[in-house]
C-alpha positions as CSV (number, residue, x, y, z in Angstrom):
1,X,21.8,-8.4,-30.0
2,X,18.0,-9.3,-30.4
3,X,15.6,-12.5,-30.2
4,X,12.5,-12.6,-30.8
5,X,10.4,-14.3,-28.8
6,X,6.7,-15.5,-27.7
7,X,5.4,-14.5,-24.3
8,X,3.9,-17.6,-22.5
9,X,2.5,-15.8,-19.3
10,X,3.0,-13.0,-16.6
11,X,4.7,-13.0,-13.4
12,X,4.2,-11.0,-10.6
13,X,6.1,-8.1,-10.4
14,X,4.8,-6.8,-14.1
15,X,7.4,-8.9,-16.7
16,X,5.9,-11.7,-19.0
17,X,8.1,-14.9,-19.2
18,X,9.6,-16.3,-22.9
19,X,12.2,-18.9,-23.8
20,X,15.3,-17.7,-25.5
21,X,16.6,-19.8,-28.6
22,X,19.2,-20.7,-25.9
23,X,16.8,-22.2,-23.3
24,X,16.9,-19.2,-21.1
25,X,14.1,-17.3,-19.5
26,X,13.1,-13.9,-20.2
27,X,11.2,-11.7,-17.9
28,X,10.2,-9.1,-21.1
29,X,8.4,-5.5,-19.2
30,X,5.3,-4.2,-20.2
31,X,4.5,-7.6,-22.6
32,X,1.0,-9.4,-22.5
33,X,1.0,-13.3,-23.0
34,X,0.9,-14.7,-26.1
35,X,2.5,-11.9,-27.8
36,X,5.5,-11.5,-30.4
37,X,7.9,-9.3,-29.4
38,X,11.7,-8.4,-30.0
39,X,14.1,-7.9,-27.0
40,X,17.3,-7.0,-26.2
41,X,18.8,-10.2,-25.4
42,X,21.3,-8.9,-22.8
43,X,18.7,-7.0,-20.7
44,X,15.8,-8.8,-21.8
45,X,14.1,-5.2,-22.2
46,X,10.9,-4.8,-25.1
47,X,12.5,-3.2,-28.2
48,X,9.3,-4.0,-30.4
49,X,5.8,-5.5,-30.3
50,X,5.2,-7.7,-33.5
51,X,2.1,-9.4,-32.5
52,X,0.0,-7.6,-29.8
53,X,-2.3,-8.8,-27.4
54,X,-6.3,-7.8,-28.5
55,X,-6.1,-6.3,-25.0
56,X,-3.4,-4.3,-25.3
57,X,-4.5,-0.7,-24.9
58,X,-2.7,2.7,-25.3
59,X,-1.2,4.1,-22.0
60,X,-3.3,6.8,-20.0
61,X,-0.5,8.2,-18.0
62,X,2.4,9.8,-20.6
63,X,5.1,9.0,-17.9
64,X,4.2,5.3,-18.2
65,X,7.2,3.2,-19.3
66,X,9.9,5.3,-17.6
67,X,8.6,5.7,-14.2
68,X,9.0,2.8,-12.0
69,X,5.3,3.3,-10.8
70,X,2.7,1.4,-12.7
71,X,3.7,-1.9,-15.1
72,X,0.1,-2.5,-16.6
73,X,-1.4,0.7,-18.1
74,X,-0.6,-1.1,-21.7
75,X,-3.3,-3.5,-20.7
76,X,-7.2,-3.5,-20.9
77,X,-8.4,-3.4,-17.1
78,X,-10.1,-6.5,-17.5
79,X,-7.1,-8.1,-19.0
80,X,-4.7,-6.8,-15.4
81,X,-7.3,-8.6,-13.4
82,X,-7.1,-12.0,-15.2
83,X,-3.4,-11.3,-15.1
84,X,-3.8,-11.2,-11.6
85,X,-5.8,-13.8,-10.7
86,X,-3.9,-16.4,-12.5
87,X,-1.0,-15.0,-11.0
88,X,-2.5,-15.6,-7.5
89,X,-3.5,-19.3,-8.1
90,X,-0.3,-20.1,-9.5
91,X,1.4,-18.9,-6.8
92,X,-0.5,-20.5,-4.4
93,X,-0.3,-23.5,-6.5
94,X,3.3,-23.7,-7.2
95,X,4.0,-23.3,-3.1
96,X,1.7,-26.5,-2.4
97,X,-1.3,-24.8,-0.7
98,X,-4.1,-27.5,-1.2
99,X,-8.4,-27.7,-2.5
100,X,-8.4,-23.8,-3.4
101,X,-11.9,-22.3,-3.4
102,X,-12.5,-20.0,-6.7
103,X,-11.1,-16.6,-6.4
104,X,-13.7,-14.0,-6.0
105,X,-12.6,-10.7,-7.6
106,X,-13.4,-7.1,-6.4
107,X,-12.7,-3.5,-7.9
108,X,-13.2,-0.5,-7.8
109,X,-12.3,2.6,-10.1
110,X,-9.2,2.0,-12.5
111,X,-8.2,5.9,-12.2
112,X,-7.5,7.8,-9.6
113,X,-8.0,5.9,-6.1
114,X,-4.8,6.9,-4.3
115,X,-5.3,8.9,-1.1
116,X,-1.9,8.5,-0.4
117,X,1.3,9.9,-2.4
118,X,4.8,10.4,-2.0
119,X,6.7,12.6,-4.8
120,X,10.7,13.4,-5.0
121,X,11.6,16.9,-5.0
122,X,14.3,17.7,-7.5
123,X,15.5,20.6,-9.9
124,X,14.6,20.7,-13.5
125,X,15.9,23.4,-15.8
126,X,16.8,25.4,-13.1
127,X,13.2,25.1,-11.8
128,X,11.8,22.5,-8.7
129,X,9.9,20.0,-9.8
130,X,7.8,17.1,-8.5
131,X,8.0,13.1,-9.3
132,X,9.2,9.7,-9.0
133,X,12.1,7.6,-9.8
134,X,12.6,6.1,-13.1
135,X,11.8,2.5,-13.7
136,X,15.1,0.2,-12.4
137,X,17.1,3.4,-11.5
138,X,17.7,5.8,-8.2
139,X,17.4,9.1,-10.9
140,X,14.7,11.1,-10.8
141,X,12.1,11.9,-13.0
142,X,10.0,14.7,-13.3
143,X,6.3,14.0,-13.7
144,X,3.1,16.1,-15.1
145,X,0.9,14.1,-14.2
146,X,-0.4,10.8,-11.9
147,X,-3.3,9.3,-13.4
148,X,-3.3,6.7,-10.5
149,X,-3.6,9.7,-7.5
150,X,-6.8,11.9,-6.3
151,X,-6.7,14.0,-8.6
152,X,-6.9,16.6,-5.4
153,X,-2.7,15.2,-4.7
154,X,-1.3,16.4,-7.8
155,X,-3.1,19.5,-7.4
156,X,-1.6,20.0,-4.3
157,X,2.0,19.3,-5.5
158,X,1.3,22.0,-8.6
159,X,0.2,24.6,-6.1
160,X,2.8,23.7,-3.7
161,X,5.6,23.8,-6.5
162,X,4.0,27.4,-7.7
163,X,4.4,28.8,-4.6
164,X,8.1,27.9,-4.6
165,X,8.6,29.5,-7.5
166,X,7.1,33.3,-6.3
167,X,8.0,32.4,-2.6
168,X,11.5,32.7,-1.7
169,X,11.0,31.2,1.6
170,X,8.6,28.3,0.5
171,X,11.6,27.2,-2.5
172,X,14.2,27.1,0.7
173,X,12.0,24.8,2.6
174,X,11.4,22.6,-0.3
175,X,14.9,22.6,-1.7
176,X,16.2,21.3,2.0
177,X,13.4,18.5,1.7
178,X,13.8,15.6,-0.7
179,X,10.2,13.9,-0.6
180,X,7.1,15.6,-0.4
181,X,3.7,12.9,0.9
182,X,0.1,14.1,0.5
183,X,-2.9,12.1,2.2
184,X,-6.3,13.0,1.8
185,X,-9.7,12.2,3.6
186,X,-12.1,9.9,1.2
187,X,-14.0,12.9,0.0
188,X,-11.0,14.5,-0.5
189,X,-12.2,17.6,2.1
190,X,-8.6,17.8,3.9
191,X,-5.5,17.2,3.2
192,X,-2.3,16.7,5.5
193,X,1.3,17.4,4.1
194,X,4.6,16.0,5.1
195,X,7.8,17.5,3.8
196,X,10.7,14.7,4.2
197,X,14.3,15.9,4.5
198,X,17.6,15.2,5.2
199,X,19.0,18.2,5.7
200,X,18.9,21.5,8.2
201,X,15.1,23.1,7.4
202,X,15.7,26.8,7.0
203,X,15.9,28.3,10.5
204,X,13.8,31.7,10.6
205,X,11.4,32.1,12.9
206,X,7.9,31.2,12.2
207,X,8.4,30.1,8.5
208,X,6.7,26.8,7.8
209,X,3.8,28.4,9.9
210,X,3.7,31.4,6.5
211,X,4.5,28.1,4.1
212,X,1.7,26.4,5.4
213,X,-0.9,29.4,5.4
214,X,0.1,31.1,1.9
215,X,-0.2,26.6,0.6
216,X,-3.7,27.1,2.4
217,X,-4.7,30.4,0.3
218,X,-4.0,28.1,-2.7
219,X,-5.4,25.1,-1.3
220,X,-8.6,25.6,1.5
221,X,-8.3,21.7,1.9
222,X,-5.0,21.7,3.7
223,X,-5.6,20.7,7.2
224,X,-1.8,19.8,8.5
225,X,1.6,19.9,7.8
226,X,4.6,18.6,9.2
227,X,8.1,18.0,8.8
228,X,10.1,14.9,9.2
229,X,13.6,12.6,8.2
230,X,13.2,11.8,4.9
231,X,15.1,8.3,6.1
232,X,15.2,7.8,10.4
233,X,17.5,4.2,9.7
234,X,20.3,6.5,8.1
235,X,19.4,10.3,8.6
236,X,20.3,12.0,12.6
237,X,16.8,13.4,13.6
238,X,18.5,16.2,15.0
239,X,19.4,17.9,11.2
240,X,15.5,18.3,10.5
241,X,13.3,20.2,13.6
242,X,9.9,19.1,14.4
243,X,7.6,21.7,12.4
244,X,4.0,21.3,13.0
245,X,1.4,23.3,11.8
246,X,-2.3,23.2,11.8
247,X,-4.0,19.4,12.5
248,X,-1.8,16.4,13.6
249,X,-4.1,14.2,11.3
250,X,-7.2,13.8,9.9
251,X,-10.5,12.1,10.2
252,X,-11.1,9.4,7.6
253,X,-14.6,7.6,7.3
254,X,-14.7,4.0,6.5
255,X,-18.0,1.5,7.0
256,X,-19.6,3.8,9.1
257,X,-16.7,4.8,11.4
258,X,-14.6,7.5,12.1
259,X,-10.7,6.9,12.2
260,X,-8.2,9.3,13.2
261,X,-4.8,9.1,11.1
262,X,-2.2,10.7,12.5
263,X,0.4,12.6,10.0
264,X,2.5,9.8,8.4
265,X,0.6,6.7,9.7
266,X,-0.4,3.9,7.7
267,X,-4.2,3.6,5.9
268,X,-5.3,1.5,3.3
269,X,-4.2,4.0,0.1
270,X,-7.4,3.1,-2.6
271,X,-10.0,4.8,-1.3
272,X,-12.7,3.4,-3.3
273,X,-12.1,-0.4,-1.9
274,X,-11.8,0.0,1.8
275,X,-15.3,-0.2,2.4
276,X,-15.4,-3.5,0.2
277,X,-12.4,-4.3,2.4
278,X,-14.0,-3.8,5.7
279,X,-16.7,-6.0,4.9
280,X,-15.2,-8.5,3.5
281,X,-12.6,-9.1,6.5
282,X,-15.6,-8.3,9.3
283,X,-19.6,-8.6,8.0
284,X,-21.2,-11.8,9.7
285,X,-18.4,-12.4,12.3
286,X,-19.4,-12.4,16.3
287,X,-18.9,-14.2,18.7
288,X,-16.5,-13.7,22.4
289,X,-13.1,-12.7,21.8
290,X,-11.4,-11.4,18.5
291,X,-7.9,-10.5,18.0
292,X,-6.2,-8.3,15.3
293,X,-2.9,-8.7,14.7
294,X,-0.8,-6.1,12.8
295,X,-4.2,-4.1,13.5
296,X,-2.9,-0.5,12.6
297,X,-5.2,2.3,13.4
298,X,-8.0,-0.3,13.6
299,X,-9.6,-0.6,10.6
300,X,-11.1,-4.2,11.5
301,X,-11.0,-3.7,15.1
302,X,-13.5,-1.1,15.1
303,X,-16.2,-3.2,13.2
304,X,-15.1,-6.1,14.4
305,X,-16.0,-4.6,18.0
306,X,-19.8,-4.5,16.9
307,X,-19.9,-8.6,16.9
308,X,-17.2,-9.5,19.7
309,X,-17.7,-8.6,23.2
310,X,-13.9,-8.2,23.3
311,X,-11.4,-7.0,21.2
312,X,-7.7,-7.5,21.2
313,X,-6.0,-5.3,18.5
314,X,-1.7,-5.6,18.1
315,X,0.2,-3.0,16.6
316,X,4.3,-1.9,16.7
317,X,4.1,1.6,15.4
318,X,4.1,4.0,17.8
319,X,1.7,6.6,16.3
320,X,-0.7,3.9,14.5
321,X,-0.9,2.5,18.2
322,X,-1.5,5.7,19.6
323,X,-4.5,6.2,17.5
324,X,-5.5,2.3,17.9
325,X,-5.5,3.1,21.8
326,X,-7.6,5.9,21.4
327,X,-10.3,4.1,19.1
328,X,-10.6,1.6,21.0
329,X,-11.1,3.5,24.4
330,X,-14.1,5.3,23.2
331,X,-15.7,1.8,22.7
332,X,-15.3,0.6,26.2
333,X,-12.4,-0.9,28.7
334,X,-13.0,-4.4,28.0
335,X,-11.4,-3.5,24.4
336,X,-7.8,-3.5,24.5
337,X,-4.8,-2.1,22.3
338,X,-1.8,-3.9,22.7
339,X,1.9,-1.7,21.4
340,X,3.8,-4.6,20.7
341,X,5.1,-7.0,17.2
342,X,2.9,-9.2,16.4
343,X,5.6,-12.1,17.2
344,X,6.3,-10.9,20.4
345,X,2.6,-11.0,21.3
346,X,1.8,-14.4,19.9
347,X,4.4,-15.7,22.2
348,X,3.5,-14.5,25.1
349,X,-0.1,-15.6,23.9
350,X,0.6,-19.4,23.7
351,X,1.4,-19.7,27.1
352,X,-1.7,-17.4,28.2
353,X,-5.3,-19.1,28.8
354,X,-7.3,-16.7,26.5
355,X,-8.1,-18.1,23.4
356,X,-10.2,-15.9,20.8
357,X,-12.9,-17.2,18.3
358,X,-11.5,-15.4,15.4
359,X,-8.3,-13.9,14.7
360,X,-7.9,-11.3,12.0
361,X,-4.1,-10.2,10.7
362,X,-3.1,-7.7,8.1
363,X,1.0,-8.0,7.8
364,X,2.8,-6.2,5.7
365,X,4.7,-7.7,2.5
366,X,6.9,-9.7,4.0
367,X,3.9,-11.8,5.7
368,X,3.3,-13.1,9.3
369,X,6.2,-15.4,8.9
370,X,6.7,-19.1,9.6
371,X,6.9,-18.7,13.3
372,X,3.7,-16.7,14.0
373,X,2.5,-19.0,11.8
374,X,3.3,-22.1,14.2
375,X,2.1,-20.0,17.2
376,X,-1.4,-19.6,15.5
377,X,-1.8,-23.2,15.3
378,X,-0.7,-23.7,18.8
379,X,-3.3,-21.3,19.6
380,X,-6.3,-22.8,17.4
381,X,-8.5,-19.9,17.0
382,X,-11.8,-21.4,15.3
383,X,-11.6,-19.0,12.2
384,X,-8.3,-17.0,10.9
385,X,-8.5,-14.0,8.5
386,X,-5.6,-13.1,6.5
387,X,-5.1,-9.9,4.2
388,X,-2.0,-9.7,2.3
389,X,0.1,-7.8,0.1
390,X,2.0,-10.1,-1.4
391,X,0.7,-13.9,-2.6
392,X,4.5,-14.9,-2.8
393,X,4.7,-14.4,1.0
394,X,0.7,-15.7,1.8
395,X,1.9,-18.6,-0.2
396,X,4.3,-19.7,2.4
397,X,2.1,-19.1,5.5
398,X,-0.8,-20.9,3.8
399,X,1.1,-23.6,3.6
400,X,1.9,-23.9,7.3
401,X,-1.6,-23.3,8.3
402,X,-2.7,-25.6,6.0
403,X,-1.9,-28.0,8.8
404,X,-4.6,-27.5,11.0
405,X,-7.4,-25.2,9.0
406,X,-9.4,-25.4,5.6
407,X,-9.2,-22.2,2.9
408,X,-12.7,-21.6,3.0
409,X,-12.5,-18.0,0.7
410,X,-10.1,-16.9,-1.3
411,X,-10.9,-12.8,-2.6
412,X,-8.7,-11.0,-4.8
413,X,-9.2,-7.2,-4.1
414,X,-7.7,-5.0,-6.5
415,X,-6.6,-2.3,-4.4
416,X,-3.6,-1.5,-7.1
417,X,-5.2,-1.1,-10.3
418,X,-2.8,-0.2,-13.7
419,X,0.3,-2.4,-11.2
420,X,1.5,-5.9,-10.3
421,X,0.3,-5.2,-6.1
422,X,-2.4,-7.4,-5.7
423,X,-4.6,-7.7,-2.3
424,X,-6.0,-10.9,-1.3
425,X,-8.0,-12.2,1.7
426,X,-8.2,-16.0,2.9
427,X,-10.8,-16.9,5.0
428,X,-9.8,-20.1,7.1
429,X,-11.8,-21.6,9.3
430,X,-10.1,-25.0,11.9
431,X,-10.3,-27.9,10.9
C-alpha cells in the first residue's frame, strides 16, 4: 500500500519524519522537509516526490540511493548544513542541555575530502570488482565511482583491480582478501594499502613483495602495504600471515606538524578540515598541565604542547599509542603518553594530586560515557574540550557536565559532507 505524506523535518541518521493517516511516524530516506512525497507504507521507503524541496538537487555520485554510504547528495550543500545544525540543537535540546551559545558552522570542500577508504572486494560478471554494501543490506555492490574519496583512492582501487585482471598472482591475493583500505598523505603524495582477509593469503614465496612493486609501476604514490584480519573479534589471526612491504606508515602534515600514522591507525578522514580542527580544539590555550584523553596519534597533543609545559595524552590502541609515544618523546620527557582507556585512567586520576588546566577528549561515537563523565567533575579541570561524532551521545555527557561547567562554544564542523555524520566541538569552561 501507499500514503502520502508531508515531511515535517530531518533526523539524524538521513530519514525525514511524517505522520501517517494512522498517527504513526515515518522515517521516509532521502526526503527534505516540507516536501510531498508517496511511500510505501509498510517500509516507509520514498516511492515518489510530489512536491520537492527548492533545494533539492540532482545526485553527483550515480551509486547514490543504493549504496549505504552517503544520505544527502539529493540536497543543496547549503541545505545538508541547515539540516545539520538544526539537527544538533534539537538534540541537544530534547536531552536538556541548558543556555546553548549559537552554533558556529565550518566547511570545507563538498567533494572529495576522504583520505581514508575502505572498499569490499567481490566478483562481478566473472570479473573482481571494488565497492560497498548496499543501503540496509550485507550484499555487495559494485561501485564506479566515489565522489566523496581523493580522487587519488579510487584511482588506486582501478589500478589495483587492473592488475588483477593481467596478474594471476595479484587476482589470488585479492580473491583471498575481502576489504581492501587506502589512506593517503594530505597532498595525496603516498599512499599506504591494507588488504583485509579472512582467509589463507596465497603462500609463494616473495609474492605480495611482486603485488606491491608491479601496484607501484601503476601507482609511484604507493608507499606501504600490508596485510591484515579482515575481522580480529571473529577471524583466528593465524589464517592470514603478516605481509609487510615497503613503509609501515606515512607522514601526514597537519597545523604545522608532522604525524606519523602507522598502517591501519586512526586519523581524522576529511583532509580539508583538520587544520580548521586543530585550531579550533588548541589556538589560544596555555597554561601548566593539559591532558588529552582518547588522544590518538596526537593530533591536539602536539599543538597543544606549544602552550602547556606538560602534556598528558591517553590512548588504548596499541599502534595509535605507539606513534603518540614517539611524538611526544621528540618534544621532551616532561610530555607523557599514557597506553591505557580513557576510564581506566580517569580513575586512577581522581585519587592522584595532579590536576590539569585544560582537558581535551576526542571519543569515539559512543561518547566518554556517564562515568568518565562524573570523574571529570570530580576532577574540576578549569576548561574541558569535547569533539564528538555523534550529538546523540554529546547530548548525554553534556548533560552531566552541565553540573559543574558553562557551554561556552558550540562549532559544528562538517567533516562528513553529502551524510548524516556531523562533528561538533563544545568548549566548556568551570563554573
Amino acid at each position: 500500500m501507499t500514503e502520502t505524506v508531508r515531511i515535517e523535518r530531518a533526523v539524524y541518521g538521513g530519514a525525514g519524519l511524517a505522520r501517517k493517516e494512522n498517527g504513526a511516524v515515518a522515517l521516509v530516506p532521502f526526503a527534505l522537509p516540507g516536501e510531498l512525497v508517496e511511500i510505501d507504507t509498510s517500509t516507509d521507503e520514498l516511492l515518489h516526490v510530489l512536491e520537492p524541496a527548492l533545494t533539492r538537487v540532482a545526485p553527483q555520485c550515480n551509486h547514490f540511493g543504493r549504496c549505504g554510504g552517503c544520505q544527502y547528495q539529493h540536497a543543496e550543500y547549503a541545505a545538508q548544513l541547515e539540516i545539520k545544525r538544526v539537527i544538533l540543537e534539537e538534540t541537544m535540546q530534547r536531552a536538556g542541555v541548558r543556555d546553548l551559545p549559537e552554533i558556529a558552522m565550518h566547511i570545507g570542500e563538498a567533494w572529495g575530502y576522504r583520505n581514508r577508504v575502505r572498499f569490499r572486494l567481490g566478483m562481478v560478471e566473472g570479473k573482481l570488482g571494488a565497492g560497498y554494501s548496499i543501503r540496509k543490506t550485507n550484499e555487495f555492490l559494485p561501485i564506479t565511482e566515489c565522489p566523496i574519496a581523493a580522487p587519488l583512492l579510487w584511482q588506486a582501487a582501478t589500478a589495483l583491480l587492473e592488475l588483477a585482471e593481467s596478474d594471476v598472482e595479484a587476482r589470488a591475493w585479492l580473491s583471498s582478501a575481502g576489504e581492501i583500505e587506502f589512506f593517503c598523505n594530505e597532498d595525496r603524495s603516498r599512499l599506504l594499502l591494507t588488504l583485509l582477509g579472512s582467509r589463507a593469503m596465497p603462500a609463494k614465496k616473495n609474492g605480495f613483495t611482486r603485488l606491491c612493486e608491479a601496484l607501484q609501476t601503476k601507482l609511484p604514490q604507493l608507499a606501504g602495504a600490508g596485510v591484515a584480519p579482515l575481522d580480529a573479534r571473529r577471524t583466528s589471526v593465524k589464517l592470514v600471515r603478516a605481509e609487510t612491504w615497503g613503509s609501515s606508515g606515512l607522514a601526514y602534515r597537519v597545523a604545522d606538524e608532522d604525524y606519523w600514522i602507522s598502517r591501519g591507525g586512526f586519523f581524522q578522514v576529511n583532509q580539508f578540515l583538520v587544520d580548521e580542527l586543530v585550531a579550533l580544539v588548541c589556538t589560544g590555550r596555555q597554561g601548566t598541565i593539559a591532558w588529552d584523553l582518547f588522544a590518538g596519534v596526537g593530533l591536539f597533543s602536539r599543538v597543544l604542547a606549544r602552550g602547556f609545559q606538560q602534556i598528558t595524552a591517553v590512548e588504548a590502541n596499541p599502534s595509535a599509542a605507539g606513534d603518540l609515544k614517539k611524538a611526544l618523546a621528540t618534544l621532551g620527557t616532561q610530555h607523557r603518553a599514557v597506553q591505557a582507556t580513557t576510564l581506566d585512567f580517569l580513575r586512577g586520576a581522581v585519587v592522584q594530586r595532579e590536576r590539569p588546566e585544560s582537558i581535551v577528549l576526542d571519543p569515539p561515537r559512543a561518547g566518554a560515557g556517564v562515568e568518565a563523565c562524573e570523574l571529570l567533575l570530580k576532577i574540576g579541570a578549569r576548561e574541558i574540550v569535547y569533539v564528538s561524532c555523534d550529538p546523540t551521545t554529546l547530548a548525554r555527557d553534556l548533560v552531566v557536565l552541565q553540573r559543574d561547567y558553562l557551554i561556552t562554544a558550540l562549532h559544528l564542523v562538517d567533516l562528513f559532507p553529502q551524510t548524516f555524520h556531523l562533528e561538533t566541538v563544545v568548549v566548556l569552561r568551570r563554573k
